[in-house]
C-alpha positions as CSV (number, residue, x, y, z in Angstrom):
1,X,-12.8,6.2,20.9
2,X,-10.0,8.0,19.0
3,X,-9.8,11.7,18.8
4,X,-7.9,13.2,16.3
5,X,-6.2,16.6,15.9
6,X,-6.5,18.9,13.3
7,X,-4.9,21.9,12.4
8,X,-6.8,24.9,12.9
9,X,-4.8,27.0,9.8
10,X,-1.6,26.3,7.3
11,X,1.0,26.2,9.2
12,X,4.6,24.9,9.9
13,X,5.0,22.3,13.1
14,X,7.6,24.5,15.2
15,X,8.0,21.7,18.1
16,X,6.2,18.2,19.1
17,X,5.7,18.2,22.6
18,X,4.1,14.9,22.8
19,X,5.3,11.3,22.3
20,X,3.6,8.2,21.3
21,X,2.2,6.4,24.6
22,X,2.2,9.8,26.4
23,X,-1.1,10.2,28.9
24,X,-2.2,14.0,28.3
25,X,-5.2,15.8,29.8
26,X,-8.0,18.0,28.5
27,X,-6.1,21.4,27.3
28,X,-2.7,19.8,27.7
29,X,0.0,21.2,24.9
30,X,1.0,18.9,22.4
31,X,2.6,21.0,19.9
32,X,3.4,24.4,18.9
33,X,2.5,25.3,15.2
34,X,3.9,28.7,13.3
35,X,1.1,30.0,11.3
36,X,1.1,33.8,10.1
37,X,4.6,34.7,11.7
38,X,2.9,33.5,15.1
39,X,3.5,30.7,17.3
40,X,0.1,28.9,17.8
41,X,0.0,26.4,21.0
42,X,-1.9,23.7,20.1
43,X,-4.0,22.1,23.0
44,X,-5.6,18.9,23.7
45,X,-9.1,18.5,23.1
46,X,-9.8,15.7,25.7
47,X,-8.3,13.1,27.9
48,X,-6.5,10.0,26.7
49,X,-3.3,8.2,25.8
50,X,-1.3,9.5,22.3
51,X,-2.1,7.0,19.7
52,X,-0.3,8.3,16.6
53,X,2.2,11.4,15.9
54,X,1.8,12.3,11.9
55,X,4.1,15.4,11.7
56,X,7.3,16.5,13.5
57,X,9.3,19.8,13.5
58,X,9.4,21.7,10.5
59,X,6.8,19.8,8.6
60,X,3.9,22.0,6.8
61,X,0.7,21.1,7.2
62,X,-2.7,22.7,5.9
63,X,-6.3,23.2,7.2
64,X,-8.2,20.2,8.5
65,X,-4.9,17.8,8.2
66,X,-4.4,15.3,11.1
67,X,-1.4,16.0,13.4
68,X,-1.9,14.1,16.1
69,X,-4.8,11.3,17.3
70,X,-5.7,10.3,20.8
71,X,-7.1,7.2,21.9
């Protein structure tokens, strides 16, 4: 089951933490996203393996928009 990761606000993707194949744990950092002069860790929601990377550094993204998915 794939689990995909949104972002929570508009933002700019400061840093990818993550690559593609990359085991990551529940609450494990994957990225760091700049949204309202703040930098916004973002976390994974569960367990699992890194499927697909849709953004890198300094790309914008908006509400709702898939950054990163989890398989």
């Amino acid at each position: 089951m794939s689990v995909e990761v949104k972002a929570p606000m508009p933002g700019k993707i400061l840093d990818v933490l993550v690559k593609v194949g990359d085991q990551v744990k529940e609450d494990d950092e994957l990225l760091m996203l700049e949204a309202m002069k703040m930098e916004n860790p973002i976390y994974a929601p569960a367990d699992g393996t890194v499927k697909e990377i849709k953004v890198k550094a300094n790309d914008s993204v908006e509400t709702e928009q898939v950054m990163i998915i989890i398989g």
